[in-house]
C-alpha positions in Angstrom: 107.2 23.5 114.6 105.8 22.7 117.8 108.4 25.0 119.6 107.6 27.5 117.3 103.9 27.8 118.8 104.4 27.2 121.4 106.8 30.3 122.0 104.5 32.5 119.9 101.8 31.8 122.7 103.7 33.0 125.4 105.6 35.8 123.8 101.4 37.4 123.1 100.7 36.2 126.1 103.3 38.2 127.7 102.5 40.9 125.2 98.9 41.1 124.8 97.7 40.0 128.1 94.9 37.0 128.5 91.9 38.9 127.9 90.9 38.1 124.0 88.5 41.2 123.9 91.2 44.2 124.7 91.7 46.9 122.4 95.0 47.2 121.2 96.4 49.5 118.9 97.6 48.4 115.2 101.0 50.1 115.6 101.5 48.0 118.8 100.3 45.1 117.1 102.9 45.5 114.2 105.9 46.6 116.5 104.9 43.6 118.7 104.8 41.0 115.6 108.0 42.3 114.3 109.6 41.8 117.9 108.0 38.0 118.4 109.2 37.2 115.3 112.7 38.4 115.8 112.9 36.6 119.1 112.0 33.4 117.9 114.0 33.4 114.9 116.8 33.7 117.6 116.0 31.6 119.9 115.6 29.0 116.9 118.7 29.7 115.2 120.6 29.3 118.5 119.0 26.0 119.4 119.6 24.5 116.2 122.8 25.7 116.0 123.7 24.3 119.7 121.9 21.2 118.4 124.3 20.8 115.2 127.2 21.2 117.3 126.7 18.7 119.4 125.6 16.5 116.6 129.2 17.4 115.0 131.4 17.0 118.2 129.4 13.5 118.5 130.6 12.8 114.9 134.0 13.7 115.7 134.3 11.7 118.6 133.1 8.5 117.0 135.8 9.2 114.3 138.2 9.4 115.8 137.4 6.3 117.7 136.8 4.7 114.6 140.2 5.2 113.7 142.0 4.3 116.7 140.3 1.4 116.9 141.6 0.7 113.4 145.0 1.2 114.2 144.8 -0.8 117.1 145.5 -4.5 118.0 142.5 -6.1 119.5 144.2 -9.0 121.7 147.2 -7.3 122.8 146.1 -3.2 123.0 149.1 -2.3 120.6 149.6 0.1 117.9 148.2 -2.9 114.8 150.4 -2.8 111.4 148.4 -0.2 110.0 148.6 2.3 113.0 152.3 1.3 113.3 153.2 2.2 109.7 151.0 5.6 109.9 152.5 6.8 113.4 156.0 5.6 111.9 155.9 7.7 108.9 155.2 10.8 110.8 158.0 10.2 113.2 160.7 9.6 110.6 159.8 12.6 108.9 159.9 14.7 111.7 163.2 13.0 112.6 164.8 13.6 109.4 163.6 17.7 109.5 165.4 17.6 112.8 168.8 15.3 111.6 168.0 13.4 113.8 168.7 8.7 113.8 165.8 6.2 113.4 166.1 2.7 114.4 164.0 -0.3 114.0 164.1 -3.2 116.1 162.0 -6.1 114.6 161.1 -8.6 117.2 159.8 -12.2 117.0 158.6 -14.7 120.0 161.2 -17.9 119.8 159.1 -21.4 118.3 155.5 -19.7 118.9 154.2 -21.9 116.7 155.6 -24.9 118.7 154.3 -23.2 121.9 150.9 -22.9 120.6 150.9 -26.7 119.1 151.8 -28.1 122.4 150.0 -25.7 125.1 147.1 -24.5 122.8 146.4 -21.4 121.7 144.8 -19.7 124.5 148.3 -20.0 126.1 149.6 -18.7 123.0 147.3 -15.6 123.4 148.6 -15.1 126.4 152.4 -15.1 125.6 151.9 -12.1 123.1 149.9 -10.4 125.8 152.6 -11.1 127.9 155.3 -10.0 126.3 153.4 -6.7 124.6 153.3 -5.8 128.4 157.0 -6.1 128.1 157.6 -4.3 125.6 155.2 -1.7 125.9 156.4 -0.8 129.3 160.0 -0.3 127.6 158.7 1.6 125.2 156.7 4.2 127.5 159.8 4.8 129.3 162.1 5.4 126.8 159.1 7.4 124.3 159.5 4.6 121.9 156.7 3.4 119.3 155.9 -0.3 119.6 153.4 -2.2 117.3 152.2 -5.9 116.8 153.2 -5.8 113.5 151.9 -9.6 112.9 151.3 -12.7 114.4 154.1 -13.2 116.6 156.3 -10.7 115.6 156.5 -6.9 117.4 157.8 -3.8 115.9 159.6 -1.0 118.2 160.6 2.7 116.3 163.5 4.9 118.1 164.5 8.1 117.2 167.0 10.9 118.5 169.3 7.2 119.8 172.6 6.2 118.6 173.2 3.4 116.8 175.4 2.0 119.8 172.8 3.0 122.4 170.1 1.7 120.2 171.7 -2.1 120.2 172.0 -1.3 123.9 168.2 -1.0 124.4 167.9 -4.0 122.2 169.3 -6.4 124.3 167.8 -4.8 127.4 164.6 -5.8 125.9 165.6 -9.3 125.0 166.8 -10.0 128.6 163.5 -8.2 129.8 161.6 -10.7 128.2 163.5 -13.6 128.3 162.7 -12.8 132.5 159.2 -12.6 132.0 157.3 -15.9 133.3 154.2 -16.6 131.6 151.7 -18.5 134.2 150.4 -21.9 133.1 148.0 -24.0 135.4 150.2 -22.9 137.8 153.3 -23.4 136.6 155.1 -20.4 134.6 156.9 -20.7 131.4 159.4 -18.5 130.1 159.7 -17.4 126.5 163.1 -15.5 124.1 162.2 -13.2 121.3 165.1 -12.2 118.6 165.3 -9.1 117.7 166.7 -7.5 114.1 167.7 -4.1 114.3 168.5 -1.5 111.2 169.1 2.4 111.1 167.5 4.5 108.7 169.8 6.5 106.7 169.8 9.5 104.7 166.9 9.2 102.3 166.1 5.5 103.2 161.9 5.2 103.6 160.0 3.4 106.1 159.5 -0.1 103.8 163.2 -0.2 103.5 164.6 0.1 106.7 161.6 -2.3 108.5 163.2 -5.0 105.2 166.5 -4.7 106.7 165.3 -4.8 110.0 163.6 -8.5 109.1 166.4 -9.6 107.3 168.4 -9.1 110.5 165.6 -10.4 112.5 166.1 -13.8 109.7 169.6 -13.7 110.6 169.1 -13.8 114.3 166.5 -17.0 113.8 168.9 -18.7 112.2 172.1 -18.1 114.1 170.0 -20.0 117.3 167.5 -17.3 118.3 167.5 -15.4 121.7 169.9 -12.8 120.4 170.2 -8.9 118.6 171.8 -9.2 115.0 172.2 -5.6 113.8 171.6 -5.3 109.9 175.0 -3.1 109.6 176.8 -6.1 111.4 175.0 -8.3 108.6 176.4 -6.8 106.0 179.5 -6.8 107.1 180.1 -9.8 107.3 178.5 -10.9 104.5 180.7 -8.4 102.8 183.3 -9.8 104.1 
């Protein structure tokens, strides 16, 4: 409202002139109104407008923020569960429109729970931060998605890689962290994950191939840790 008198005031002003007693004539007067009001209708509309879009692009920005930071894990800077599943689903739909393999490595840090009874738990915190560096630097380079999937346990998605090139990478990863020292009161510690890796077949969903990815991750636990069990192998021999 206050704009809005504001630029009537000087539009007549720059109209009219400053001396209140001229003679003007009515047609002016009218032709004059009619143009005033046009202008600042514009000017009005295009200030409000400019105003909503910011307002809008602000909105957007903060949503999308929202919902990274949803999808994210807090501690370790990771793709969370949530993110993991939603970014998973797209990529193994677009690798099944383009024929391509999907593999899932499940990976778990060797007797966390021991480490984190014995060294505490900010030590703990820094093992997974540790080892999401790890793993997240594997991932980048090879255009992997990795997740903390929970607690202790990390979840890396592959497509477009070969079921033999894909155990390949797996064990590349488990030595890469096995070689990673962990610094404690100046001493550094070094800490196995096991990994459990399944390929998703033809018409197999996201729920069922990360299942047979833990059960091979299970498998790996119990056979002594610090090792790659591939869920085909698993059935296998359970087979035969």
């Amino acid at each position: 409202m206050g704009l809005t008198v504001v630029l009537t005031l000087s539009l007549c002003l720059l109209q009219f002139g400053p001396d209140p007693d001229a003679v003007v004539r009515v047609s002016f007067v009218t032709k004059s109104s009619l143009l005033i009001s046009t202008i600042i209708s514009g000017l009005l509309t295009a200030a409000l407008s400019f105003r909503s879009a910011l307002t809008m692009r602000e909105l957007a920005l903060t949503r999308a923020e929202l919902q990274r930071i949803s999808g994210t894990d807090q501690l370790t800077g990771l793709l969370n569960r949530r993110g993991f599943d939603q970014a998973a689903e797209a990529a193994l739909t677009k690798a099944r429109g383009g024929n391509l393999p999907t593999t899932v490595l499940m990976c778990d840090i060797d007797r966390f729970k021991a480490i984190n009874d014995q060294f505490g738990h900010d030590f703990g915190d820094k093992v997974l931060i540790s080892i999401a560096e790890v793993l997240r630097s594997f991932a980048e380079r090879r255009q992997m998605l990795v997740a903390r999937h929970g607690g202790e346990e990390f979840a890396v998605l592959m497509t477009g890689v070969s079921k033999e090139r894909a155990a390949q990478y797996a064990e590349e990863l488990r030595q890469a962290c096995a070689a990673e020292a962990v610094l404690r009161e100046g001493a550094s510690t070094n800490v196995t994950i096991s990994i459990g890796l399944a390929e998703s077949h033809a018409g197999m969903d996201l729920a069922k191939v990360m299942r047979l990815a833990d059960q091979a991750l299970y498998a790996a636990k119990h056979r002594g840790r610090n090792r790659v069990v591939r869920a085909d192998v698993l059935v296998d021999s359970i087979a035969a």
